[in-house]
C-alpha positions as a Markdown table, in Angstrom:
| # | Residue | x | y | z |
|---|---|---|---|---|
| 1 | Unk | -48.0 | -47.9 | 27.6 |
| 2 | Unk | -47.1 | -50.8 | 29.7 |
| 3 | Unk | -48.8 | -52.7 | 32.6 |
| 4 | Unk | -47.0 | -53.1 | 35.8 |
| 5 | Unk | -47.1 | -54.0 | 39.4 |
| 6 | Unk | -46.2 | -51.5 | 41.2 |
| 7 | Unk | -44.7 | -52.0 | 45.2 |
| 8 | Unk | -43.9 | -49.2 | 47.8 |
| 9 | Unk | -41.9 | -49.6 | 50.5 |
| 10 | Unk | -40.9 | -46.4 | 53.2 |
| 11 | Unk | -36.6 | -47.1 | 54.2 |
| 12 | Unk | -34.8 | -45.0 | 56.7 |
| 13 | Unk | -32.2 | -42.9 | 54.7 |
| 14 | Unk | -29.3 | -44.6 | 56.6 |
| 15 | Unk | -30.1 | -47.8 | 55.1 |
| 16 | Unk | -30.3 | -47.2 | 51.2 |
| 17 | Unk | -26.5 | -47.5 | 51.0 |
| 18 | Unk | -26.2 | -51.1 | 52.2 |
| 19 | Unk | -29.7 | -51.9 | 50.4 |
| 20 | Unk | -28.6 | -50.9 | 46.7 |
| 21 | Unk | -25.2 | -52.8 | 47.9 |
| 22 | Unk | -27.0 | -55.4 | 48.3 |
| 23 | Unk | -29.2 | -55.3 | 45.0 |
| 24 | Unk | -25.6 | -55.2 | 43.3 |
| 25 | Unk | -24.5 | -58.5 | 44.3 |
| 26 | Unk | -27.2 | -60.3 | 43.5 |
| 27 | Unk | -26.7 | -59.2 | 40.0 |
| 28 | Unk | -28.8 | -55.9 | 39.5 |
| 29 | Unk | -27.2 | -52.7 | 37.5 |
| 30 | Unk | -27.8 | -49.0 | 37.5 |
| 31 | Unk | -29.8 | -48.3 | 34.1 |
| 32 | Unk | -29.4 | -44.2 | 34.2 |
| 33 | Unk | -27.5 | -42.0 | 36.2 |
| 34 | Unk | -29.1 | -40.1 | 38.9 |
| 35 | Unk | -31.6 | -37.5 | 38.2 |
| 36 | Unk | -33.3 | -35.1 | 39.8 |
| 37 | Unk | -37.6 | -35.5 | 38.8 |
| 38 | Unk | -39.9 | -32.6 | 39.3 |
| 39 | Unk | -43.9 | -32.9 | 39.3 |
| 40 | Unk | -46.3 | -31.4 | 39.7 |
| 41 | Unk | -49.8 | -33.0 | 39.8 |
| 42 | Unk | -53.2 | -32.2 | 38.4 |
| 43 | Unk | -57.0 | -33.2 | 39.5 |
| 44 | Unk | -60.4 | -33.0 | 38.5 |
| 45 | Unk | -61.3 | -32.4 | 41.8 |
| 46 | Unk | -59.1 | -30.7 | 44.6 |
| 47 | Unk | -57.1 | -33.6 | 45.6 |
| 48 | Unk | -59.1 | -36.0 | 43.9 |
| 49 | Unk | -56.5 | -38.6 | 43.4 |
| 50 | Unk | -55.5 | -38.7 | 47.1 |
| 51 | Unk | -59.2 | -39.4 | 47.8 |
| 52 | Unk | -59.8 | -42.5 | 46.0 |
| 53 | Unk | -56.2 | -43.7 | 47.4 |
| 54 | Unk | -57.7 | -43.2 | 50.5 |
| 55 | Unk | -61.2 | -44.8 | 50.2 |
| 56 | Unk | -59.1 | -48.0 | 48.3 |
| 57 | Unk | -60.9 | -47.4 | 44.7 |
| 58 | Unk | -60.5 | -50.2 | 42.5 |
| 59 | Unk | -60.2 | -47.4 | 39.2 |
| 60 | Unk | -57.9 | -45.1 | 40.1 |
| 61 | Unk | -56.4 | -42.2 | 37.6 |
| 62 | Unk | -53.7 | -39.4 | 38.3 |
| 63 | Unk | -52.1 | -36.9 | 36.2 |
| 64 | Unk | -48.8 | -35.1 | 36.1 |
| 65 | Unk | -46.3 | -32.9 | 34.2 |
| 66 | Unk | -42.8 | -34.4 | 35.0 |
| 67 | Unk | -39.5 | -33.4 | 33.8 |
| 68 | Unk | -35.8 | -33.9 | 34.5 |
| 69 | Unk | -32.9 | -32.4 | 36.2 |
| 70 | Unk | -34.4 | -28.9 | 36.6 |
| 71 | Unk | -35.2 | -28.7 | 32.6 |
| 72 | Unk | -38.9 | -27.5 | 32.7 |
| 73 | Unk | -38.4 | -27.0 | 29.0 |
| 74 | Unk | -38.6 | -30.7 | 28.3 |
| 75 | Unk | -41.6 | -32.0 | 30.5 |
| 76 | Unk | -44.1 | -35.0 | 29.7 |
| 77 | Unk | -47.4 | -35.3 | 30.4 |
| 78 | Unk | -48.1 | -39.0 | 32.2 |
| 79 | Unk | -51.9 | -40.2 | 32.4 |
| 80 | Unk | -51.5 | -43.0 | 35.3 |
| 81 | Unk | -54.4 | -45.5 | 35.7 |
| 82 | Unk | -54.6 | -47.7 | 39.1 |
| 83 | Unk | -57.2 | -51.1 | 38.2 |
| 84 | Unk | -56.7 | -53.0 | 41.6 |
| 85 | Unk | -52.8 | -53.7 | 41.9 |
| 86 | Unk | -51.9 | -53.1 | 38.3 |
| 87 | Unk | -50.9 | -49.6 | 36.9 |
| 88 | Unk | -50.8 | -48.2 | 33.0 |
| 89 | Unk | -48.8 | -45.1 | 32.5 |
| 90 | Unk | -49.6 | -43.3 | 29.6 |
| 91 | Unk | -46.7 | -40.9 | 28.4 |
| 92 | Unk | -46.9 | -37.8 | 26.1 |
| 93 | Unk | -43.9 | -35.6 | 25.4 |
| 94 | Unk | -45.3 | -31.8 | 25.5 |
| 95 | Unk | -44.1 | -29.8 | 22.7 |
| 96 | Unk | -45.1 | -26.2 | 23.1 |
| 97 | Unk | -44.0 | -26.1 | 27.1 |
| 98 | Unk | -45.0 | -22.4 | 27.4 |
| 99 | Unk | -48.7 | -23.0 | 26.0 |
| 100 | Unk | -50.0 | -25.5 | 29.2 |
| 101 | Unk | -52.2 | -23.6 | 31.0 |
| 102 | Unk | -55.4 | -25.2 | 33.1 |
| 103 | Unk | -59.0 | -24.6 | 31.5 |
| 104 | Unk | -59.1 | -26.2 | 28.5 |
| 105 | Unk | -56.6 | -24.8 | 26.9 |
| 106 | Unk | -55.0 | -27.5 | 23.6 |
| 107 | Unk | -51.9 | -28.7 | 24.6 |
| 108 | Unk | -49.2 | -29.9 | 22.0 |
| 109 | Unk | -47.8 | -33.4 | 22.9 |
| 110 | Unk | -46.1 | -35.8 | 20.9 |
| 111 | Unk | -48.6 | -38.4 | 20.8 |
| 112 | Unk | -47.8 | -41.7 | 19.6 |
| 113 | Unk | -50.5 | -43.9 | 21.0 |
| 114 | Unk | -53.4 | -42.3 | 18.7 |
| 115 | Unk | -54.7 | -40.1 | 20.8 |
| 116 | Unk | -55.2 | -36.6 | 19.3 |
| 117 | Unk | -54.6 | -33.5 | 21.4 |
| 118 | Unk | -58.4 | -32.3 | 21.2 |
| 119 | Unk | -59.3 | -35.6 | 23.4 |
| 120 | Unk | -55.7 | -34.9 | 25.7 |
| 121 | Unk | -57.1 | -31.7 | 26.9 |
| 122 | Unk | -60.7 | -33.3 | 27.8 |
| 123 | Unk | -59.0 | -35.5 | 30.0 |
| 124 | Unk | -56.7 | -32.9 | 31.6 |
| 125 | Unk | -57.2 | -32.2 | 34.8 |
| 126 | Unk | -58.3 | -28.4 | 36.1 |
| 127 | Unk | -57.0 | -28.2 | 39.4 |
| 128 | Unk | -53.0 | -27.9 | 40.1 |
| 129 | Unk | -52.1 | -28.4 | 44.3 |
| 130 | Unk | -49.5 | -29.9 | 44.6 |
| 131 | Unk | -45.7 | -30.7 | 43.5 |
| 132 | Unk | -43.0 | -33.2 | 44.2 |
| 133 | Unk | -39.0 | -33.0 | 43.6 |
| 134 | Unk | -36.6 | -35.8 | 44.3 |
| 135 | Unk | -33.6 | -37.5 | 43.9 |
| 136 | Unk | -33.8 | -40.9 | 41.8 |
| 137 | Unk | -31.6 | -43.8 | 41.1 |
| 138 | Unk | -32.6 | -46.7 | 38.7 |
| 139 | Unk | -31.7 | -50.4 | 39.0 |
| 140 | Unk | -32.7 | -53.2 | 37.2 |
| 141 | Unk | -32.1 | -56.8 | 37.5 |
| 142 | Unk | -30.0 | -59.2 | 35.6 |
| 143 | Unk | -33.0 | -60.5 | 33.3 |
| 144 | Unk | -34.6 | -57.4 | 33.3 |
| 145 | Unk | -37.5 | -58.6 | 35.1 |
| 146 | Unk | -37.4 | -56.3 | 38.2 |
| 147 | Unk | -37.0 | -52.6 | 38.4 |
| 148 | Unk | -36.0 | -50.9 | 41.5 |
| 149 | Unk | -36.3 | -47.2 | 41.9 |
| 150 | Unk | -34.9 | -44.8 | 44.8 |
| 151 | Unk | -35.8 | -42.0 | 45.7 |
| 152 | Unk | -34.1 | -39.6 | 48.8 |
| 153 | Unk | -33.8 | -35.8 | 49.1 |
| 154 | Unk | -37.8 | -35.4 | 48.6 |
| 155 | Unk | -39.1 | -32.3 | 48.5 |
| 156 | Unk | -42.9 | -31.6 | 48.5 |
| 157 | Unk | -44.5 | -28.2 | 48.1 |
| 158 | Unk | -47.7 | -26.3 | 46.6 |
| 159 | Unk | -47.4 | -25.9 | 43.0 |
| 160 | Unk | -50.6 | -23.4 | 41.4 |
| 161 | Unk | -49.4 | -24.0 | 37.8 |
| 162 | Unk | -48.7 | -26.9 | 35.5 |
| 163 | Unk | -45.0 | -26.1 | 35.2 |
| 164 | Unk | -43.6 | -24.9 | 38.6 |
| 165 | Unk | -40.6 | -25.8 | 40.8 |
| 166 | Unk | -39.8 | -26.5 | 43.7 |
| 167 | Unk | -38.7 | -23.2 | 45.5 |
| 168 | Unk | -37.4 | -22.2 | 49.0 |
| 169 | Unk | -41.0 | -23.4 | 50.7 |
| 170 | Unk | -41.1 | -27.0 | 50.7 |
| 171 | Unk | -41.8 | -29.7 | 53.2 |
| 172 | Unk | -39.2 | -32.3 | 53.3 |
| 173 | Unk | -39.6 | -36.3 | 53.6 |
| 174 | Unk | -37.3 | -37.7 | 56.3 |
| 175 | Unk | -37.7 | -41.1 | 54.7 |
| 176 | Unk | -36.9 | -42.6 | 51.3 |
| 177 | Unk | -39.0 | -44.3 | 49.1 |
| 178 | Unk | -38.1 | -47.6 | 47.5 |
| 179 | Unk | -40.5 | -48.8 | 44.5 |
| 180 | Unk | -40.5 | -52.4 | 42.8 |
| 181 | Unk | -41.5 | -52.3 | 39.5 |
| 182 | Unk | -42.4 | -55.8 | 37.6 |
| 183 | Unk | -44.4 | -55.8 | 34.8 |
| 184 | Unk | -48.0 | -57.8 | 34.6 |
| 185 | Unk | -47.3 | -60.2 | 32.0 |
| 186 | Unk | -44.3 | -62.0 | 34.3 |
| 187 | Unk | -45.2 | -64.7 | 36.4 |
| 188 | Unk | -43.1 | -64.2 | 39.5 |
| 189 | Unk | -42.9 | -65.0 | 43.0 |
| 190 | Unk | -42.6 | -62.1 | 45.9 |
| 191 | Unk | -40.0 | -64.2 | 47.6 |
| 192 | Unk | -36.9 | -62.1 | 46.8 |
| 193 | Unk | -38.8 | -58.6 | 47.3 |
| 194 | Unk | -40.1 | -60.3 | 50.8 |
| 195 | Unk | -36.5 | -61.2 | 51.5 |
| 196 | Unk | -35.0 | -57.9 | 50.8 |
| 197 | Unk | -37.9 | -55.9 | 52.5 |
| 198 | Unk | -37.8 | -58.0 | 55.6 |
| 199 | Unk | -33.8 | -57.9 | 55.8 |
| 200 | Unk | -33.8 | -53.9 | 55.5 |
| 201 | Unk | -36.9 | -53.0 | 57.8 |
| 202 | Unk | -38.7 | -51.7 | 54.5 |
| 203 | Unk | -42.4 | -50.6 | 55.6 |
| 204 | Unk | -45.2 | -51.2 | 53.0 |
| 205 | Unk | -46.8 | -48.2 | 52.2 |
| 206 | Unk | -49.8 | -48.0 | 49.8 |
| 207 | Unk | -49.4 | -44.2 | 49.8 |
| 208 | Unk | -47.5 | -42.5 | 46.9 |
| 209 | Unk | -45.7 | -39.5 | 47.0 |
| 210 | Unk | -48.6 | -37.4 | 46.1 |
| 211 | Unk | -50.5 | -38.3 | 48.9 |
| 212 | Unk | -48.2 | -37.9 | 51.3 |
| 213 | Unk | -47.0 | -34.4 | 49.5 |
| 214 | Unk | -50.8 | -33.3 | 50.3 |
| 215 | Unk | -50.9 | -34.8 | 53.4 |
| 216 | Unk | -47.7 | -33.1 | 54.9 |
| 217 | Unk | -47.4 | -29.6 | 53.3 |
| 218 | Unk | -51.7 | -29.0 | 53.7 |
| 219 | Unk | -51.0 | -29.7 | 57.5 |
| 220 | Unk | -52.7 | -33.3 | 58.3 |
| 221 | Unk | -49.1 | -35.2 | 58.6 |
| 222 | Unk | -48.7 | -38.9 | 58.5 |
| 223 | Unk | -46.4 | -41.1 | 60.3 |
């Protein structure tokens, strides 16, 4: 578990190229190859999560199973908590993949934070809408203070179980979405993220990608 800040901007596809040039001379590295994520979120409540985005909660919490590249065999199940402008992600590797079903069932995950599986399953969620599948690249700056994520070719669609991919229905995002990660404990200035939204014509968006995956592919749109 770590606390971060957490900043979303929206970036016309045409101008990630000269963007991540940019993040490369001022000294910022690719820390993984690119990868394609699949998720596929869970709620309480249909669409629970996207409702207390909307009305601005202070305590937030959303739920996922994410994996990597297409491998649904190797998937992790992220608990991640919203208090004001900070977010906690907790991370659990799930061990017996073909076992998650909704409604109570125990899930298997590797927990390392204490947690036992009895109390993972009375916080998982019952209700599976929706899922998301993209294309990410990582960078990170030169003191490792800054983390800048990609993401382009995004895909939403309706996802009815825990573990599901992205098949030929899917709506797909004509933007990108650039995300500034800085963890809570650093004292730093927005100057340089200013800078490098205002030179690229970033838009601030406080919408993640599961809110706008609900509201494009259940027909409300967003601009």
């Amino acid at each position: 578990m770590n606390d971060r800040y957490e900043i979303k901007y929206l970036v016309s596809l045409g101008d990630i190229h000269s963007l991540i040039k940019d993040l490369l001379v001022l000294g910022f590295r690719e820390a993984f190859p690119r990868r394609i994520v699949t998720s596929n979120y869970l709620d309480m409540l249909p669409f629970a999560a996207l409702l207390e985005n909307i009305d601005g909660l202070f305590f937030r919490n959303k739920q996922r199973v994410r994996y990597y590249n297409n491998n649904a065999d190797e998937c992790y199940l992220e608990n991640k908590i919203k208090v004001g402008k900070m977010t906690r992600k907790e991370v659990y590797k799930v061990i017996d993949v073909p076992r998650i079903l909704l409604g109570g069932e125990v899930i298997s995950v590797n927990d390392q934070s204490g947690i036992d599986n009895i109390k993972m399953t009375q916080r998982l969620a019952k209700y599976c809408s929706i899922g998301t599948e993209y294309s990410r690249r990582y960078f990170i700056s030169a003191n490792n203070k800054l983390k800048v994520t990609f993401d382009t070719e995004i895909k939403y669609f309706k996802s009815s179980r825990v573990v599901s991919r992205c098949g030929a229905n899917y709506v797909r995002e004509q933007l990108g979405i650039v995300e500034f990660k800085l963890d809570s404990n650093l004292i730093f200035k927005s100057d340089l993220i200013d800078k490098i939204a205002t030179d690229h014509s970033l838009i601030y968006t406080r919408c993640s990608k599961y809110s706008r995956a609900i509201l494009k592919v259940y027909g409300q749109g967003m601009s």
